[in-house]
BAVEXGU-610878 format. One record per residue (C-alpha): residue in one letter; z negated, x, y negated. Coordinates in Angstrom, 1 decimal. Layout:
residu->a c3->Z c1->X c2->Y
...
//
This chain:
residu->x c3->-34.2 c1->136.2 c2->-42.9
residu->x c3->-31.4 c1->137.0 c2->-45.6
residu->x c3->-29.8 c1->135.4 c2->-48.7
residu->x c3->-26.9 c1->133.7 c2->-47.3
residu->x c3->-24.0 c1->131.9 c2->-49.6
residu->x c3->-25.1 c1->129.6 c2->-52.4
residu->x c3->-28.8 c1->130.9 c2->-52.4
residu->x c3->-29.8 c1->129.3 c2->-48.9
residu->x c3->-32.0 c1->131.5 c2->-46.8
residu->x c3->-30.7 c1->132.3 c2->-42.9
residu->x c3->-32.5 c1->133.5 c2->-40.2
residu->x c3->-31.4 c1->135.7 c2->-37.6
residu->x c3->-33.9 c1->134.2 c2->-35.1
residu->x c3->-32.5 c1->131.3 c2->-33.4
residu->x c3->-35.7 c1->129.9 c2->-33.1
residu->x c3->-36.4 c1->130.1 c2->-36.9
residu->x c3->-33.1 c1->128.5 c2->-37.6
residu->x c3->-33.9 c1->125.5 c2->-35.7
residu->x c3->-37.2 c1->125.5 c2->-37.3
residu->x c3->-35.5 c1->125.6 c2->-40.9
residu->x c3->-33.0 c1->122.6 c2->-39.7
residu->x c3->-36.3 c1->120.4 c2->-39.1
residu->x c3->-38.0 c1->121.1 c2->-42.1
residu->x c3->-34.8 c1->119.8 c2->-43.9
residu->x c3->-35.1 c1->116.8 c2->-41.8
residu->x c3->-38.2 c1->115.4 c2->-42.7
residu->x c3->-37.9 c1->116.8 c2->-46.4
residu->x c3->-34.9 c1->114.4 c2->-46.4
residu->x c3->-36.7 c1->111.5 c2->-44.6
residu->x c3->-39.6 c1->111.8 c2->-46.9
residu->x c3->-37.4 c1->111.6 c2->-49.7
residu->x c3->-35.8 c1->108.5 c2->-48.6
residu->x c3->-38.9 c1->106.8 c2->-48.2
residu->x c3->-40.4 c1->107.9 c2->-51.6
residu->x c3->-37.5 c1->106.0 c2->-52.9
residu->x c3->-37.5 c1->103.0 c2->-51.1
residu->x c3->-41.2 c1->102.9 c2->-52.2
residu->x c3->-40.1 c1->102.7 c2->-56.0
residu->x c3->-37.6 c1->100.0 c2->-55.3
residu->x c3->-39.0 c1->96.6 c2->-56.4
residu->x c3->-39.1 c1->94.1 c2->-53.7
residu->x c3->-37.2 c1->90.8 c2->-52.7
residu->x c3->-39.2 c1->87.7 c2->-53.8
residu->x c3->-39.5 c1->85.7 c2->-50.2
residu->x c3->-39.0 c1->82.7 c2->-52.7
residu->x c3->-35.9 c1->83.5 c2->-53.9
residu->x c3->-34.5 c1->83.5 c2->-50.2
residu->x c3->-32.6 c1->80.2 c2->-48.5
residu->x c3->-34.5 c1->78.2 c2->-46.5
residu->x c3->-33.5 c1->77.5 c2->-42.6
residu->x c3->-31.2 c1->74.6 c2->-42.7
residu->x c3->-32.7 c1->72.2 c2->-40.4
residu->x c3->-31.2 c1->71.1 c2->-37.5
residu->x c3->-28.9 c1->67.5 c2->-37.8
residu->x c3->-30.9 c1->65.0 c2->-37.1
residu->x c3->-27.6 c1->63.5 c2->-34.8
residu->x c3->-28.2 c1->66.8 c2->-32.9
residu->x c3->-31.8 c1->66.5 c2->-32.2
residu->x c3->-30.9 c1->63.1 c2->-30.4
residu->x c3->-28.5 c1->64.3 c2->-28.2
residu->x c3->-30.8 c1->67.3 c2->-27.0
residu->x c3->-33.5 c1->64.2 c2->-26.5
residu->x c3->-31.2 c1->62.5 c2->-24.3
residu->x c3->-29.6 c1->65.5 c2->-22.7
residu->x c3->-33.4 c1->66.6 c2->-22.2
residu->x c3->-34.3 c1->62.6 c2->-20.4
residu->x c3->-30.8 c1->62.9 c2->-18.4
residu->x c3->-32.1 c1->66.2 c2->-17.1
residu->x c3->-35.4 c1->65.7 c2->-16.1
residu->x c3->-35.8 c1->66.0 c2->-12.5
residu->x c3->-36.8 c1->62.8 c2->-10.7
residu->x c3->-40.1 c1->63.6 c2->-8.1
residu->x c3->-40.9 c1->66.6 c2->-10.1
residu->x c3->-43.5 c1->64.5 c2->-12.2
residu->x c3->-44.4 c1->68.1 c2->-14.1
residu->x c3->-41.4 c1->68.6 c2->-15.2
residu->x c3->-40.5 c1->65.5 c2->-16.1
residu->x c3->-43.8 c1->65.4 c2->-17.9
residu->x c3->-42.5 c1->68.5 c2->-19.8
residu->x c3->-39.2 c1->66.9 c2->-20.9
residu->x c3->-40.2 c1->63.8 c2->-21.9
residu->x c3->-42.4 c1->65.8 c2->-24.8
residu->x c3->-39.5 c1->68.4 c2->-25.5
residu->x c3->-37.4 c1->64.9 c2->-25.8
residu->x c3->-40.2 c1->63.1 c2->-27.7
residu->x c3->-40.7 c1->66.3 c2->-30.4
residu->x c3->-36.9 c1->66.4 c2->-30.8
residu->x c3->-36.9 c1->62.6 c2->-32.1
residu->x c3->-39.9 c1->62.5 c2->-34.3
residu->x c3->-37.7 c1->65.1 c2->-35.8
residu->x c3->-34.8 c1->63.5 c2->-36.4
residu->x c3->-36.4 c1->59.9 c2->-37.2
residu->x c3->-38.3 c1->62.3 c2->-39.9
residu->x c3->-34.8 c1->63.0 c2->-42.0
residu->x c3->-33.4 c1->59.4 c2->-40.8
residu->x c3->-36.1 c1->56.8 c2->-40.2
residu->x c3->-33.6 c1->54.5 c2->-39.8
residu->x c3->-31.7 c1->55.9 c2->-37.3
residu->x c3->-31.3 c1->53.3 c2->-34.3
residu->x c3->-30.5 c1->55.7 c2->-31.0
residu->x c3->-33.7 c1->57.6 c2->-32.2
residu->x c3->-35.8 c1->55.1 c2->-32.1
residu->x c3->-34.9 c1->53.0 c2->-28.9
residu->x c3->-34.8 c1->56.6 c2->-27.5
residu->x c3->-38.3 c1->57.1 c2->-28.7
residu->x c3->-39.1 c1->53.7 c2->-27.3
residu->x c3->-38.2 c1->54.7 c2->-24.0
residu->x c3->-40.1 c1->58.1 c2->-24.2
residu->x c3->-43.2 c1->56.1 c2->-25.0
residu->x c3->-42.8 c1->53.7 c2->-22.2
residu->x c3->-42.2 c1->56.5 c2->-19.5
residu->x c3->-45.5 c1->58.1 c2->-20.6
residu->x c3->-47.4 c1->55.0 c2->-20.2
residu->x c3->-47.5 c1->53.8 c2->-24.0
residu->x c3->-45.6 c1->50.7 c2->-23.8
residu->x c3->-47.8 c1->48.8 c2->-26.1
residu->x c3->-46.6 c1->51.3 c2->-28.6
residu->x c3->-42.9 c1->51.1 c2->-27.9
residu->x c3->-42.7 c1->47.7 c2->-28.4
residu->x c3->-43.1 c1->47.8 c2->-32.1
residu->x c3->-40.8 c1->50.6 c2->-32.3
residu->x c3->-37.9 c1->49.4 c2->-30.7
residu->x c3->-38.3 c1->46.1 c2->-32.7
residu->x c3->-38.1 c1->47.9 c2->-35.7
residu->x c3->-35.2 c1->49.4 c2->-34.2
residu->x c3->-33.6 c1->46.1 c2->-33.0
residu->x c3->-34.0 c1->45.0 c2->-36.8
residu->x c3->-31.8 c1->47.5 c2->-37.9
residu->x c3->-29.1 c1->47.0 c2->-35.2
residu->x c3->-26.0 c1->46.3 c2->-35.8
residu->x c3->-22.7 c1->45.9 c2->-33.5
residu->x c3->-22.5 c1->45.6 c2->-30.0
residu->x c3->-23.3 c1->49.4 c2->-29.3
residu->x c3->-26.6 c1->49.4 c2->-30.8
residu->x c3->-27.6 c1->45.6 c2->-30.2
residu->x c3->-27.3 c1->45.3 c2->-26.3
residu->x c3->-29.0 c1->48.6 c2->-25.6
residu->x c3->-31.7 c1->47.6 c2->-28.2
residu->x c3->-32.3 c1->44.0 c2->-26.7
residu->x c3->-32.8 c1->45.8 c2->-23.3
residu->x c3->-35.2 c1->48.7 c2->-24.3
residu->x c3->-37.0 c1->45.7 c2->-25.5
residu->x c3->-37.7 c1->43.6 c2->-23.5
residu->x c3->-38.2 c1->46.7 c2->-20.9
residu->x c3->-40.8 c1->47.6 c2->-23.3
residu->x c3->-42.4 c1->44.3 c2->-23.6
residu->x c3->-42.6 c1->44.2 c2->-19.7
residu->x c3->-44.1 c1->46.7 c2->-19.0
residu->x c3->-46.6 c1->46.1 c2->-21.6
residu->x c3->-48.1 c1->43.1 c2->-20.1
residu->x c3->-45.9 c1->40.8 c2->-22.3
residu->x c3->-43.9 c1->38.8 c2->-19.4
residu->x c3->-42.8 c1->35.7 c2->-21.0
residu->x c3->-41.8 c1->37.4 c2->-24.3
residu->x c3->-40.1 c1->40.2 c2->-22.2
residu->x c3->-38.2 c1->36.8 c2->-20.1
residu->x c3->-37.2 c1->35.6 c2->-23.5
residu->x c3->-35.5 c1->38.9 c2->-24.3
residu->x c3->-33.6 c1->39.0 c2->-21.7
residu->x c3->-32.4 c1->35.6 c2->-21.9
residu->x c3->-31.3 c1->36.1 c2->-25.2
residu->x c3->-29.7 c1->39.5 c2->-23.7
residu->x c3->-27.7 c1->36.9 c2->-21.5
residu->x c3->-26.6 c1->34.8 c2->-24.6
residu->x c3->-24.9 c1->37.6 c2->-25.9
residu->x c3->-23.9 c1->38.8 c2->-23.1
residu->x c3->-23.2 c1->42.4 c2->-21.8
residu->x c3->-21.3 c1->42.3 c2->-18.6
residu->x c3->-22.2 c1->45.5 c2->-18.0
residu->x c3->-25.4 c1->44.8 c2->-17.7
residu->x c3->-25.6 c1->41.0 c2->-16.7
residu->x c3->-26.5 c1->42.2 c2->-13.3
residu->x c3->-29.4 c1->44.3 c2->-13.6
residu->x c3->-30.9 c1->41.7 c2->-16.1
residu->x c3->-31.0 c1->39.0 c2->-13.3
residu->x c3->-33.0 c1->41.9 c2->-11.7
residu->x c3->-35.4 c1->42.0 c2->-14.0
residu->x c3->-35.9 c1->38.7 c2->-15.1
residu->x c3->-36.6 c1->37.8 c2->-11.3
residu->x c3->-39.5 c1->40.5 c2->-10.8
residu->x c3->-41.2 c1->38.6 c2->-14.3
residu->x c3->-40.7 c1->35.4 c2->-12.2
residu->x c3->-42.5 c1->36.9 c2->-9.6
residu->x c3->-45.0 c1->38.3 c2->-11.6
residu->x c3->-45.5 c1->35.1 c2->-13.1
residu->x c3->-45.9 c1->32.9 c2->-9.6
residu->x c3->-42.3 c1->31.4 c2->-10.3
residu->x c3->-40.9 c1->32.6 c2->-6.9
residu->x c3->-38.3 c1->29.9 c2->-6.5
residu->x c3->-37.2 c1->31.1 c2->-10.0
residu->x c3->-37.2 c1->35.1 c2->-8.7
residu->x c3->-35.3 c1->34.2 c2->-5.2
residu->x c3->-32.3 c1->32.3 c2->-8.0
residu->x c3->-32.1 c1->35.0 c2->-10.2
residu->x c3->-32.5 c1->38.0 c2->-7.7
residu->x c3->-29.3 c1->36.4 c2->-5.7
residu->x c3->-27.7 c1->35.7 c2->-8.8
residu->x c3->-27.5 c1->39.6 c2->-9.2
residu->x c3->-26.3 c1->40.2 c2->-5.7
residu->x c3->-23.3 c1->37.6 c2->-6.5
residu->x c3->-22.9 c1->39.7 c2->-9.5
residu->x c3->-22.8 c1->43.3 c2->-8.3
residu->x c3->-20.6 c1->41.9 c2->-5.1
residu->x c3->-18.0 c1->41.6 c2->-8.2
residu->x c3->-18.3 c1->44.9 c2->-9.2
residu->x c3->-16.2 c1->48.1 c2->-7.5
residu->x c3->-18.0 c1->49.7 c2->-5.0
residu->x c3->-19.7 c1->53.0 c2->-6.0
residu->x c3->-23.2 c1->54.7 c2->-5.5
residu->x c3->-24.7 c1->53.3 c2->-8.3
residu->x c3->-23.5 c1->49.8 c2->-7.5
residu->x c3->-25.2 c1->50.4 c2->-3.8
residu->x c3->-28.5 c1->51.2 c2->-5.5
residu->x c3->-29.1 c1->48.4 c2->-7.5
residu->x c3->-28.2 c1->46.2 c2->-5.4
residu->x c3->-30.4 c1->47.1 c2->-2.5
residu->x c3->-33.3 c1->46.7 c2->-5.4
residu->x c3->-32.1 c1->43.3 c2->-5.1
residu->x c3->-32.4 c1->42.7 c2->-1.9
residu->x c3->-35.4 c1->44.5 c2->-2.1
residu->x c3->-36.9 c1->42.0 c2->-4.0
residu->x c3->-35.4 c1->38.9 c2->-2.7
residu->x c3->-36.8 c1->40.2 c2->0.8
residu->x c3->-40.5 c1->40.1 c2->-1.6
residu->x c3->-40.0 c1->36.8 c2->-2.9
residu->x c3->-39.6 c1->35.3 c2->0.6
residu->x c3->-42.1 c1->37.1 c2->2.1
residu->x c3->-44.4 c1->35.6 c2->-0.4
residu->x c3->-43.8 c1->32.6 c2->0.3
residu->x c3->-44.1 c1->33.0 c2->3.8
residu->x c3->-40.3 c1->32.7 c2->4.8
residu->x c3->-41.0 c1->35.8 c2->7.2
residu->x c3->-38.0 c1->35.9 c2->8.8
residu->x c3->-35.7 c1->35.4 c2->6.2
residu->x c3->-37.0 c1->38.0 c2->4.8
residu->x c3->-37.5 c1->40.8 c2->7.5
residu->x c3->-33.7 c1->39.8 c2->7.5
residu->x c3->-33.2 c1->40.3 c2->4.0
residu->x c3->-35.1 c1->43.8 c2->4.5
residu->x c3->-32.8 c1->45.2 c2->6.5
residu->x c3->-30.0 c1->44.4 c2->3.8
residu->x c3->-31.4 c1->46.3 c2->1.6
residu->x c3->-32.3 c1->49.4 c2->4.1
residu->x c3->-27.9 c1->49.5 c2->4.9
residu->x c3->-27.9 c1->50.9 c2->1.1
residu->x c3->-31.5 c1->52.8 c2->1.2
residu->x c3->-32.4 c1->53.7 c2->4.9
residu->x c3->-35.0 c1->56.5 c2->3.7
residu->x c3->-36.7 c1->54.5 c2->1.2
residu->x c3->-34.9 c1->56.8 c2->-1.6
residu->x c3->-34.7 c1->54.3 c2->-4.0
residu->x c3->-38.5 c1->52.9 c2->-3.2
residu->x c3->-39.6 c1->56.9 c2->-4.3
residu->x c3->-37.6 c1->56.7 c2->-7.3
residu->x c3->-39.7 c1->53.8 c2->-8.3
residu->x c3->-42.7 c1->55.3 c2->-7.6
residu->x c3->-42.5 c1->57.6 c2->-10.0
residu->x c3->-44.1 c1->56.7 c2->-13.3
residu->x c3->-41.8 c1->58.8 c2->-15.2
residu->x c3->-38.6 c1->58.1 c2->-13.6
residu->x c3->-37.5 c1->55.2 c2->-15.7
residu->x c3->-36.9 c1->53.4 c2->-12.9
residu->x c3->-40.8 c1->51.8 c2->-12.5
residu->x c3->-40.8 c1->48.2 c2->-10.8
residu->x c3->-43.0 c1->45.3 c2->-13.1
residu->x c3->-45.9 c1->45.3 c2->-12.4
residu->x c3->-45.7 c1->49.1 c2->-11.3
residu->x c3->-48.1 c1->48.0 c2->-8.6
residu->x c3->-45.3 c1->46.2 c2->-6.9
residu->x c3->-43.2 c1->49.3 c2->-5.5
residu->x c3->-46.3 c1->49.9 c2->-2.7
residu->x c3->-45.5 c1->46.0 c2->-1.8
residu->x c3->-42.0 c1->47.0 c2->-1.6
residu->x c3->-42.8 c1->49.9 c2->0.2
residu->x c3->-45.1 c1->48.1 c2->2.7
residu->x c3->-42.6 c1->45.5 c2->3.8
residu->x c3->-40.1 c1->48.3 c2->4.3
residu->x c3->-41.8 c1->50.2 c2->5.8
residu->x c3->-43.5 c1->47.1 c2->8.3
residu->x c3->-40.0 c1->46.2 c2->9.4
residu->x c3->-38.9 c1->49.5 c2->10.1
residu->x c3->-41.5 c1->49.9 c2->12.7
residu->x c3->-43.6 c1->52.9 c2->10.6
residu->x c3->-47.1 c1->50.4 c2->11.1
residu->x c3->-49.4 c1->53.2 c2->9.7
residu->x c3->-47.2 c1->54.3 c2->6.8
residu->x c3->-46.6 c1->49.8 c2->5.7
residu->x c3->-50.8 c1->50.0 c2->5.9
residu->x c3->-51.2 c1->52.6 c2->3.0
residu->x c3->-48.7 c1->51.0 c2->1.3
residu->x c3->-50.5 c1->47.7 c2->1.2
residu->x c3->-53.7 c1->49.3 c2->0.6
residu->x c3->-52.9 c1->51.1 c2->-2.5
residu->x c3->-51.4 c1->48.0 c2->-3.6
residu->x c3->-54.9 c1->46.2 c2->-3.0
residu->x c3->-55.9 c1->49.2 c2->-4.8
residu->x c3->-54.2 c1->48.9 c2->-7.6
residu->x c3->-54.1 c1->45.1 c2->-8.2
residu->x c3->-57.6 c1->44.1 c2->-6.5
residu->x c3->-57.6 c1->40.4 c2->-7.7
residu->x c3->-53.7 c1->40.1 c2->-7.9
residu->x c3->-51.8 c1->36.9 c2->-7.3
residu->x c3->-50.6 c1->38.5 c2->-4.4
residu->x c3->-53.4 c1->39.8 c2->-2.8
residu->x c3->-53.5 c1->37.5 c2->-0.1
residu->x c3->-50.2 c1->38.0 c2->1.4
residu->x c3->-51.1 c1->41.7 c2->1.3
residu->x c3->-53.9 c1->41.1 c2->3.2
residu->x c3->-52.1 c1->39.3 c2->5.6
residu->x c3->-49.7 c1->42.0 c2->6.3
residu->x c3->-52.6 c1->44.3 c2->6.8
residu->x c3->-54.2 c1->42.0 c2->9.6
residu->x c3->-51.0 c1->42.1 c2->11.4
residu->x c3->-50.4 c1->45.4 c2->11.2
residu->x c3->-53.8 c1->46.0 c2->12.4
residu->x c3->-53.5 c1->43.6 c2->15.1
residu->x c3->-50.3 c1->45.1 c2->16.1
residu->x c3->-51.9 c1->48.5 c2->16.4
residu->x c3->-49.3 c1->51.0 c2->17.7
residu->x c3->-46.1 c1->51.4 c2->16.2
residu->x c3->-43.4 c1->49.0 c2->17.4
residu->x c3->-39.7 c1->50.5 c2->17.8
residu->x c3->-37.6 c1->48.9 c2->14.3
residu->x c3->-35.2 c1->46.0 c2->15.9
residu->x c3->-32.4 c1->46.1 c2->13.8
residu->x c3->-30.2 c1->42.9 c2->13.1
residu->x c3->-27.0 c1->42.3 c2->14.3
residu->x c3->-24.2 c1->43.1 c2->11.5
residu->x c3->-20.2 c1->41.5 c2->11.6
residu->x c3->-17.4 c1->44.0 c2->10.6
residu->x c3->-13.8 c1->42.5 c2->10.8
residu->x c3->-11.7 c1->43.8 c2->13.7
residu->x c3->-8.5 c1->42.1 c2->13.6
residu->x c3->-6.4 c1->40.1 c2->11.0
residu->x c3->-3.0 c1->38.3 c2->11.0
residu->x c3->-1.3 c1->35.8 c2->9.1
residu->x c3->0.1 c1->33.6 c2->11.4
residu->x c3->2.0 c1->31.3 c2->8.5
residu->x c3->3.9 c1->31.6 c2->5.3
residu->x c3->5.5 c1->28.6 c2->3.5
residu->x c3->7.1 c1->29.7 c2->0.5
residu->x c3->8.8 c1->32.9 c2->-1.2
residu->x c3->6.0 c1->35.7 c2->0.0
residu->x c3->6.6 c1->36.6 c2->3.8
residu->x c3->3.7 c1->36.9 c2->5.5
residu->x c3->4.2 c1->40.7 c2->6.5
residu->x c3->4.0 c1->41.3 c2->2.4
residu->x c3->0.8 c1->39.1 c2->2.7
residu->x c3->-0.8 c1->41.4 c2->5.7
residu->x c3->0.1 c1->44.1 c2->3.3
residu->x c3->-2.3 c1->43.0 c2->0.7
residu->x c3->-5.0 c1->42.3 c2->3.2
residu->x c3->-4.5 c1->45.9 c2->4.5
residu->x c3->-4.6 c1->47.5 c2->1.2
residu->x c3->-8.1 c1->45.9 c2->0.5
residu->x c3->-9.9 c1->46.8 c2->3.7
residu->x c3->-13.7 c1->46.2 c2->2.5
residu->x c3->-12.9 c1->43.0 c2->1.1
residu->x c3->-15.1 c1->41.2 c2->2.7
residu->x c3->-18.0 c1->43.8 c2->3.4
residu->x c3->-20.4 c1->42.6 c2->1.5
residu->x c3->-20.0 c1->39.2 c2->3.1
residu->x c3->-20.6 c1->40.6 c2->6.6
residu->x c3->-24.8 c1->40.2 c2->5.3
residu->x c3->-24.4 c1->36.1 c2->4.9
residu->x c3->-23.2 c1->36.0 c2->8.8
residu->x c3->-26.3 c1->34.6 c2->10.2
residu->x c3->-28.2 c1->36.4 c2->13.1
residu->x c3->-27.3 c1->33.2 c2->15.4
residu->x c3->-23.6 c1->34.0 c2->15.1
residu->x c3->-22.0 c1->34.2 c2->18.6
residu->x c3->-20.7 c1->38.2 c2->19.6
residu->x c3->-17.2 c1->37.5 c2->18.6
residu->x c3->-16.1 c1->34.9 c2->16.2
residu->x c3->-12.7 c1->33.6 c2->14.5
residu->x c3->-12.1 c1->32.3 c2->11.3
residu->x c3->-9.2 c1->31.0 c2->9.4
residu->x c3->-8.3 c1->31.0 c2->6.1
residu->x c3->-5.7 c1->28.5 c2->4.6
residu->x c3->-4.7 c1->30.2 c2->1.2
residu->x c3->-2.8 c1->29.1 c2->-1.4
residu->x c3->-1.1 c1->32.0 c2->-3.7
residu->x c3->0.5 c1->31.0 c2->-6.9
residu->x c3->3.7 c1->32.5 c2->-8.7
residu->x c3->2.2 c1->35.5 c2->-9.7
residu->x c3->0.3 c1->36.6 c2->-6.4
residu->x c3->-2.7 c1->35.7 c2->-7.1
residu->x c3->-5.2 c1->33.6 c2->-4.6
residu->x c3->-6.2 c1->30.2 c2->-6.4
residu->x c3->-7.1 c1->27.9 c2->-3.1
residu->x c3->-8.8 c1->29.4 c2->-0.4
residu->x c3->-10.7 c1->27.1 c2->2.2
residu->x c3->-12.5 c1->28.9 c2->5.3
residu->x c3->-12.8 c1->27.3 c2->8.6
residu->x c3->-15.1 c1->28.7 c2->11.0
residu->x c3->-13.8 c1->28.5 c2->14.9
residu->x c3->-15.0 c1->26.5 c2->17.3
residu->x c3->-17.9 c1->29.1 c2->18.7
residu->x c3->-20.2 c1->27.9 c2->15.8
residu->x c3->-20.3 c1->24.6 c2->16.9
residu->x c3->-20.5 c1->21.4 c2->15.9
residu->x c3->-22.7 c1->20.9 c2->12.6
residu->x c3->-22.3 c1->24.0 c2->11.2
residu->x c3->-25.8 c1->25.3 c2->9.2
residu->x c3->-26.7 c1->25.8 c2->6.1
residu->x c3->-26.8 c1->29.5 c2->7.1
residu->x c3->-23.0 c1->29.6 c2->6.9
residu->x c3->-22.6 c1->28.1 c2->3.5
residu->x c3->-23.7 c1->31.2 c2->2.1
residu->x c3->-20.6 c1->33.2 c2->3.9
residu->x c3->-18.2 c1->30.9 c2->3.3
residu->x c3->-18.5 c1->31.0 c2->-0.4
residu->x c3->-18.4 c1->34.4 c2->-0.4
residu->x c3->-15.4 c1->34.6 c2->1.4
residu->x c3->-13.9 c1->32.2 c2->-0.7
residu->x c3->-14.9 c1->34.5 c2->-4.2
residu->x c3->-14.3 c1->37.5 c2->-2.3
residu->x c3->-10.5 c1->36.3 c2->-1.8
residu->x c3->-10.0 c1->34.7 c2->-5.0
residu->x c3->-11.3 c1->37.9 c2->-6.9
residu->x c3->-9.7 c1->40.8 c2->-4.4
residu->x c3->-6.6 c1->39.8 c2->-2.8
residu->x c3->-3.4 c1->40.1 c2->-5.0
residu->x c3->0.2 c1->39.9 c2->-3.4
residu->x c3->3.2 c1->41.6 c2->-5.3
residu->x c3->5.0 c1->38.9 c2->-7.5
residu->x c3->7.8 c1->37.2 c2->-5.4
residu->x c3->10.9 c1->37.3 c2->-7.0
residu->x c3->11.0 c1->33.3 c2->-7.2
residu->x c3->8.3 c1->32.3 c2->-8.8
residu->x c3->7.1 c1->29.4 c2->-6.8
residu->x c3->3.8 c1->28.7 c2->-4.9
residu->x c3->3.1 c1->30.1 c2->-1.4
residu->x c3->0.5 c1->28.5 c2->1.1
residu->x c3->-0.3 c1->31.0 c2->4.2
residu->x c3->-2.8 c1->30.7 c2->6.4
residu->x c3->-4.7 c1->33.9 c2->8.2
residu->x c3->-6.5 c1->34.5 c2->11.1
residu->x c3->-9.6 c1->36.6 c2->10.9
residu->x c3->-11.3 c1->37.7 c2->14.2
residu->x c3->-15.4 c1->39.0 c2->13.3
residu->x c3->-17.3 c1->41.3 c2->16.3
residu->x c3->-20.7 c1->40.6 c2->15.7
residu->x c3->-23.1 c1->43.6 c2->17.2
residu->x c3->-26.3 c1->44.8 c2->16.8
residu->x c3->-25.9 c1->47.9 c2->13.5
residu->x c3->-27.5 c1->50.6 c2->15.7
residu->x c3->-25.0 c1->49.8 c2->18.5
residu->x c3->-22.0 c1->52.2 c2->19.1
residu->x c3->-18.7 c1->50.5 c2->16.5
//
């Protein structure tokens, strides 16, 4: 060790120099403690607060949180209807007047089996409503709510008054709802009118997924309220309507589910659904369970009886029979064979060809008595600006002579099918053109080859 420049010490030993370095080191970091020690500290007081989050946002992670939830994972749906349910008692606690929130809220407490509780909330929510965009989806969380609470006729007024003012969007699915209360209530001929009042409706509406689905939960429940009372064959046809949309009993699960949203009133109903299904597919032992948890679940129902009934047959019946599915019409050949007046009829076969499901959802009225091949005519009149305001259908001569009341049903929807679908371009003179069309239908059995 020497003296080295400006009176620091060196060492020769590089071990001794690395020693020194270290010493300096922690005589440093000491220091630098020592004084951060005498430094007075923040007051946590004196700091901003978190800024808590909108209460606009909290409602949109609610509903992206519901949207998400995955339907048949009844865990995790559990888990997102309490993430969603947190997220709006926080918002509704900066804005308790906030009207998404609290029909949101509604329908969290509904999916977790607290309807009695919901309905007071969404009626304080309907109170504060205003506009279109918060009054239709109020009146319908309402009377959802009040449903599924017990409260049928209050829940049937709602959805009347939902009809008064009248959201077309939606006119459908309220005819679906307002016939299972009918039902519920022992009004049958009232839930067979207003569940085919919602098939008419969602025949009017593009085709689509969402479209398909609901309206096989119509048939669904038209084929219920027939079987009830006892139109068996009407319904097993009616059945069989419904499985063309929803041949794996998809849309059954979905509203088996108690979390799903999509719960049938009374929830016991869905196994009756189920049962029915399942009996006119042929799957005997499955439509037995299905009954019995019904019995199960609603042991001195109105319906009990007829689930009973289906039990004894399926019992009696003992193996499983093959399904036997109905024969189904698809159109195989059209012409028009007459024009009189400025459209020609290849511009008129034109039309026709651009709308080639036009009448699909007709094809279900053709009854099962219809001959193999069948031709129809339509006599159509089409005004100046191409569209169809006469049409009159006139069924060949394989019908026969009387025709049915069974066919009344397909020729008015041919006749609203035609008025509402088939548009011809605007002739250049604007004067009235009466054709007439010929329409040949093959009539086969659905599981035969097209």
């Amino acid at each position: 060790m020497y003296p080295g420049p400006g009176g620091r010490l060196c060492y020769t030993d590089p071990r001794m120099h690395r020693c020194a370095v270290l010493l300096v080191m922690a005589v440093a970091a000491a220091g630098l403690r020592a004084a951060a020690a005498a430094e007075p500290v923040a007051d946590a007081s004196n700091l901003p607060a978190a800024r808590p989050e909108p209460a606009g946002a909290l409602v949109a992670r609610a509903r992206v949180a519901l949207a998400a939830a995955p339907v048949g994972n009844p865990a995790a749906e559990m888990q997102a209807l309490r993430k969603a349910e947190i997220w709006l008692r926080q918002a509704l606690a900066q804005q308790p007047h906030e009207v998404s929130a609290l029909v949101a809220l509604g329908d969290v407490l509904v999916r977790t089996d607290r309807a009695a509780e919901a309905v007071p909330t969404i009626e304080r929510a309907c109170a504060l409503a205003h506009g279109p965009n918060q009054v239709f989806p109020c009146s319908l969380a309402l009377a959802a709510a009040q449903a599924h609470a017990g409260q049928f006729v209050e829940a049937l007024r709602e959805y009347d008054r939902h009809l008064e003012i009248a959201d077309p969007r939606t006119l459908p699915t309220v005819h679906t709802r307002a016939a299972e209360l009918h039902m519920a209530l022992g009004r049958l001929d009232e839930a067979e009118a207003r569940f085919g009042k919602a098939i008419d409706l969602f025949d009017q509406e593009p085709g689509g997924p969402e479209r398909d689905s609901k309206r096989a939960l119509a048939f669904y429940g038209l084929a219920v309220a027939q079987d009830r009372a006892a139109r068996d064959a009407e319904a097993r046809h009616t059945v069989w309507q419904a499985l063309a949309y929803d041949p794996v009993l998809a849309l059954l699960d979905a509203a088996a589910d108690p979390y799903s949203g999509a719960a049938l009133v009374p929830a016991a109903n869905v196994h009756y659904y189920r049962g029915l299904a399942l009996s006119v597919s042929g799957k005997g032992s499955e439509a037995m369970q299905a009954f019995q948890r019904f019995l199960a679940a609603e042991p001195d129902g109105r319906y009990r009886k007829q689930a009973e009934n289906h039990l004894l047959g399926l019992a009696a019946a003992g193996a499983e029979e093959p399904p036997r599915p109905p024969r189904r019409a698809r159109v195989v050949a059209t012409a028009t064979v007459r024009a009189d007046g400025p459209l020609p009829a290849p511009l008129i076969d034109a039309a026709w060809r651009s709308r080639p499901r036009l009448l699909e959802p007709c094809m279900d009225a053709v009854p099962d008595s219809a001959p193999d091949t069948l031709r129809i005519s339509l006599s159509i009149e089409i005004d100046a600006r191409g569209v169809s305001r006469q049409v009159v259908v006139k069924l060949g001569s394989e019908v026969g002579f009387g025709v049915s009341l069974a066919w009344r049903g397909f020729e008015a929807c041919v006749c609203r099918r035609v008025k509402a679908g088939l548009r011809v371009v605007r002739p250049t003179r604007r004067s009235v053109t009466s054709a007439r069309l010929e329409i040949v239908l093959a009539i086969r059995s659905q599981d035969a080859d097209p």
